[in-house]
N, C-alpha and C positions, 0 to 999 in steps of 0.2 A: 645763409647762402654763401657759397666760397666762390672769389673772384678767383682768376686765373692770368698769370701775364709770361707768356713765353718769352727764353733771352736767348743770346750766343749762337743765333746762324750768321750767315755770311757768305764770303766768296772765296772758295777754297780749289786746290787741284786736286783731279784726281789720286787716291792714294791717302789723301789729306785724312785727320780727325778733327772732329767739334764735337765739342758738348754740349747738348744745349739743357736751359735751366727751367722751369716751370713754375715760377713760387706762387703759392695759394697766399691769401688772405680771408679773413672773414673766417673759418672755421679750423679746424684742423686737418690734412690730407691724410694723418691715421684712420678717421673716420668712411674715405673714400675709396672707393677702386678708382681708379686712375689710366688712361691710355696716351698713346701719343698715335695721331695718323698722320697723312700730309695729303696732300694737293697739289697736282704737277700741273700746271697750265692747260686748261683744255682738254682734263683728266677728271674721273669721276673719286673722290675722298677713297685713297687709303688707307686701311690699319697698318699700323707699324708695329707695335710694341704695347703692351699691358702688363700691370702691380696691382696684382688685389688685393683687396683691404684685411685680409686675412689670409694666415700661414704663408704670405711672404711669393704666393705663386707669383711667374709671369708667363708670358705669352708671345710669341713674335711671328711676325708674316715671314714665310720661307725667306721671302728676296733677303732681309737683312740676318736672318739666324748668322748667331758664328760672327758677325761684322759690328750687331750693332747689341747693346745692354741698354737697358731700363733698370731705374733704382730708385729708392726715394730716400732721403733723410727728415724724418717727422720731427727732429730739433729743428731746422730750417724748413720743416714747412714745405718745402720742394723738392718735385719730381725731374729726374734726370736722364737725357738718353745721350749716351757715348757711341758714339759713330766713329768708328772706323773700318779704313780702307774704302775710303767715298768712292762713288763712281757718278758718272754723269747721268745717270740714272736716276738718282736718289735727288738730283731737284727738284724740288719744290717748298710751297709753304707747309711747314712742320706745326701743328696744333696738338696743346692739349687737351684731355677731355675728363670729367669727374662726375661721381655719380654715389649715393650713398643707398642707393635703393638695391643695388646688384650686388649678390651675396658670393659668387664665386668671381670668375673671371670670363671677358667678353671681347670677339674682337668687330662686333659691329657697332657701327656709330651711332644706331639710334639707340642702343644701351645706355647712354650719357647722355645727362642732360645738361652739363656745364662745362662752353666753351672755353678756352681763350681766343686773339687775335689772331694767333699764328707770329711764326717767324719765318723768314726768307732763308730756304739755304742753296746757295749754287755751288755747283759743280764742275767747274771745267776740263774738256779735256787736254 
């Protein structure tokens, strides 16, 4: 089983970039398809972004097309999403998500069965 531990949000202006970091443990994330969604306060879980575990697909929710990438590096074990041109929109807690069962690419959440925490990302205007 792969643990999950999300890094690198924070408190940013609009405009701003962050990266944030995903490293696995416990198995390897070659093996995984992979997502990132978030959670705005008082909001039902969004998809953000997906890297299927094969030929390299991804996946992204309109709102960030174009602003934000998904990547992963299987030497480090962790999955990436580079956010840029934030907007005060795109706060919330950022989670990711892993699953070895799903053979293409998915952007709902009960597709994955392995969370992380979440990280915090704000957004100011």
């Amino acid at each position: 089983q792969v643990q999950l531990v999300e890094s690198g949000g924070g408190l940013v202006q609009a405009g701003d970039s962050l990266r944030l970091s995903c490293h696995a443990s416990g198995r390897s994330i070659g093996s995984y398809s992979m997502a990132w969604f978030r959670q705005a306060l008082g909001k039902e879980r969004e998809f953000v972004a997906a890297s299927g575990r094969i030929g390299g697909r991804t996946l992204y929710a309109d709102s960030v097309k174009g602003r934000f990438t998904i990547s992963r590096d299987n030497g480090e074990n962790t999955l990436y999403l580079q956010m840029n041109s934030l907007k005060p929109g795109d706060t919330a807690v950022y989670s990711c998500a892993a699953t070895m069962t799903l053979v293409g690419i998915s952007s709902r959440p009960e597709s994955y069965d392995t969370w992380g925490r979440g990280t915090q990302v704000t957004v100011s205007s």
